[in-house]
N, C-alpha and C positions, 0 to 999 in steps of 0.2 A: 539428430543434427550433429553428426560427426563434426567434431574441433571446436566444438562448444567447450567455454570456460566454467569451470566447476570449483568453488572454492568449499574444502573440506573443513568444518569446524568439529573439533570430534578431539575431548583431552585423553582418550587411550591410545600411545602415539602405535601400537604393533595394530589396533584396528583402523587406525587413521591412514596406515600406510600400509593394510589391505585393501582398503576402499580404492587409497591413490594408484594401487598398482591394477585393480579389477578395471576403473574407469579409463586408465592410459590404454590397457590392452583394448578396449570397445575404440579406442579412439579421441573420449575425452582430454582436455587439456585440464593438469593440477598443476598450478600455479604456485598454490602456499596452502599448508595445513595450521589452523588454528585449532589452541587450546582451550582461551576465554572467550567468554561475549565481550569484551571490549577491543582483544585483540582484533574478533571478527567483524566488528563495525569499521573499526580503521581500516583492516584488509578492503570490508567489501567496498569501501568507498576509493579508496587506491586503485585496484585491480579491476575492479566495476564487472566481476564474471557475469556470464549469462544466468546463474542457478546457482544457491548456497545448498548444501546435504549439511543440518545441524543437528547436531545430538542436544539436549536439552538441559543434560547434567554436567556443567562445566568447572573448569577452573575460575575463580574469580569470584567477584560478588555478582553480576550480570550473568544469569543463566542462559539458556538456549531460547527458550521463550522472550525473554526480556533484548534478545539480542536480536532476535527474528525480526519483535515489533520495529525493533530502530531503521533494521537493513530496510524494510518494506515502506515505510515512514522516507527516508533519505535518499532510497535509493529505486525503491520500485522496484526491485529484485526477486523474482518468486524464490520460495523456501522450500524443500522436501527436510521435515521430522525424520530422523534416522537414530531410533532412542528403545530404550532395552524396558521405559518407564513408559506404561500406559494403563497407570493407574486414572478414573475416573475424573479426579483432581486436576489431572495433570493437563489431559484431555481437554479437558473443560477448557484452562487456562488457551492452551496452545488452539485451539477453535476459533479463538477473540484473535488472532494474529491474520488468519487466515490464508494460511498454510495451503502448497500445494498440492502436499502429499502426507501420509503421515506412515510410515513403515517401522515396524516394530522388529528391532534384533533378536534373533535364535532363529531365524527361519530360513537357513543358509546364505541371507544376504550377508552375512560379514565375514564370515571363514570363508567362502569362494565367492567373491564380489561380482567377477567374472563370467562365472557360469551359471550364476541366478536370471533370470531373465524380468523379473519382477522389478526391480531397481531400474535396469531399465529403460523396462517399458515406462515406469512414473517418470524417470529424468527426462524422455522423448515426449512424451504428454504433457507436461508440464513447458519444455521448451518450446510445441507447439501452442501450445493455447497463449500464453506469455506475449508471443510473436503477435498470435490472430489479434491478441486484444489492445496490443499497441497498434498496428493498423489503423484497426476501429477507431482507436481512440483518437489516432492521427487526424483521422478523417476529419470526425466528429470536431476537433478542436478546430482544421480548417473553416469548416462549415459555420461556425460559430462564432470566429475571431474577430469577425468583419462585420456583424450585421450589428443594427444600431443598437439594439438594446444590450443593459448590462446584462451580463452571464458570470454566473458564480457555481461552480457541482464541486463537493464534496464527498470523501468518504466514508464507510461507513462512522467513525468516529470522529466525523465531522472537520477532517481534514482538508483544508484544501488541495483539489487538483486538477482546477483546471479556473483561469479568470483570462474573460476576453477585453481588444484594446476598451471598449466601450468602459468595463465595469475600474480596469485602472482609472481613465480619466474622471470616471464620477465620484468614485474612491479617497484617488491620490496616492492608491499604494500602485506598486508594480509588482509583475509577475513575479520577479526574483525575489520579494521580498516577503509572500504571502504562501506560494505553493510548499505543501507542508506544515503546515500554521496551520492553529484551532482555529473553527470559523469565528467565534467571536474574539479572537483577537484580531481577525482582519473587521468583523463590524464596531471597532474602537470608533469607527466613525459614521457608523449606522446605525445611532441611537434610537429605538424603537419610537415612534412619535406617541400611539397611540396605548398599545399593551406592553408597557416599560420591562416587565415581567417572564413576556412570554417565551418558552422554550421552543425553538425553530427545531428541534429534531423530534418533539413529542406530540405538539398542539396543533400543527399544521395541515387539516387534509388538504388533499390537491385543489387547486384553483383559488383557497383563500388569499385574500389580499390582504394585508398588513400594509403601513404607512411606514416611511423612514425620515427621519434630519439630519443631513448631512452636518457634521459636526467640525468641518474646518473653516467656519466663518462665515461661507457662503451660503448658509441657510437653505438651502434646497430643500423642499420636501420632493420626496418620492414615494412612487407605488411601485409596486410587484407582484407574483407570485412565488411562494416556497412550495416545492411539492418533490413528496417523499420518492427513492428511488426504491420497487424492492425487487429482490431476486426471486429465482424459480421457487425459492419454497413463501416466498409473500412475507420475510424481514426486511426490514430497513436495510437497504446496503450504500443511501446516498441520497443527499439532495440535491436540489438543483433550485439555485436564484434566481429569477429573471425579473430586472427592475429600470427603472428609468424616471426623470425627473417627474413631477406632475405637472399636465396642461402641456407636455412636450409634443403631442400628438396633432 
């Protein structure tokens, strides 16, 4: 996707500005090279590029990982790892982000950015799938916004992102106010009726019902289901709430 926005985080500024000069020749647009993870959250929220390329050893107390989660968290930006470090550890770490690339330097991607054809092909792959899965998700959220029951899906670490009109008004929060929020800080007001206890991301199989009280005066009980989302390899990547008062039927 030739004139896609690329924002480079990367604190070695002669690699920072072989990348920016490999990516201008393909066509990409660099906007701004960052040194920290804190710079790069402000960047990517300012400039809003289509794709961050982070290195994960940075300037600052905020690493590359820690910076990744924030962009992905606020902004829904996919990530390509571009990091010299791919020790086990590290690995591990940056996998919980969920990154959409992970390419390790010495393998001619940073001396001729350019003429490696691996970088890329992951920044093309990645701006395509990126693209497909807002679509999707476009859709999916039409589909959803409108019908009566509430609707709650989160991420995999239980983020919100996505609540339709139904589950605002039975709530009392609004979209703006929830997406990006731990789920249980948006059920501040869906105090469990029956299992005070219980954890919605662990104890849930599909199709259990759980009870709810709404907690802003108006006493509602409600029913639902929680039910796990998981990916191709069968982990948790998301739930999904679907609830409505009780006797509403």
């Amino acid at each position: 996707m030739s004139g896609a926005k690329i924002l480079v985080v990367e604190d070695e500024r002669i690699t920072a500005e072989d990348i920016k000069a490999g990516l201008e020749f393909d066509g990409y647009q660099v906007p701004v090279i960052c040194s920290s993870g804190e710079d790069a959250v402000q960047k990517a929220g300012k400039i809003k590029p289509d794709l961050v390329l982070m290195d994960i050893r940075l300037e600052g107390e905020m690493d590359g990982i820690d910076a990744a989660c924030e962009i992905r968290r606020l902004y829904d930006i996919p990530v390509i790892y571009l990091t010299a470090y791919s020790d086990e550890k590290t690995v591990e770490r940056a996998k919980k982000t969920e990154p959409s690339g992970f390419l390790v330097k010495g393998q001619g991607i940073i001396n001729k950015p350019f003429e490696d054809t691996e970088l890329r092909a992951a920044i093309e792959i990645t701006l395509y799938r990126h693209h497909m899965e807002k679509e999707h998700h476009q859709l999916f959220s039409a589909m959803l916004r409108n019908v009566s029951e509430a609707v709650i899906s989160t991420d995999p670490s239980k983020k919100v992102r996505f609540i339709n009109n139904a589950a605002e008004n039975i709530t009392g929060w609004s979209k703006d106010d929830v997406l990006g929020k731990n789920l249980e800080d948006v059920f501040l007001k869906l105090k469990p009726l029956i299992e005070e206890e219980m954890d919605l991301g662990n104890a849930l199989a599909p199709g259990e019902t759980p009870s709810y009280k709404a907690m802003d005066g108006s006493e509602v009980l409600l029913e639902g289901t929680v039910t796990p989302l998981n990916d191709n390899k069968g982990a948790v990547s998301g739930l999904v709430i679907i609830f409505r008062p009780q006797n509403s039927l």
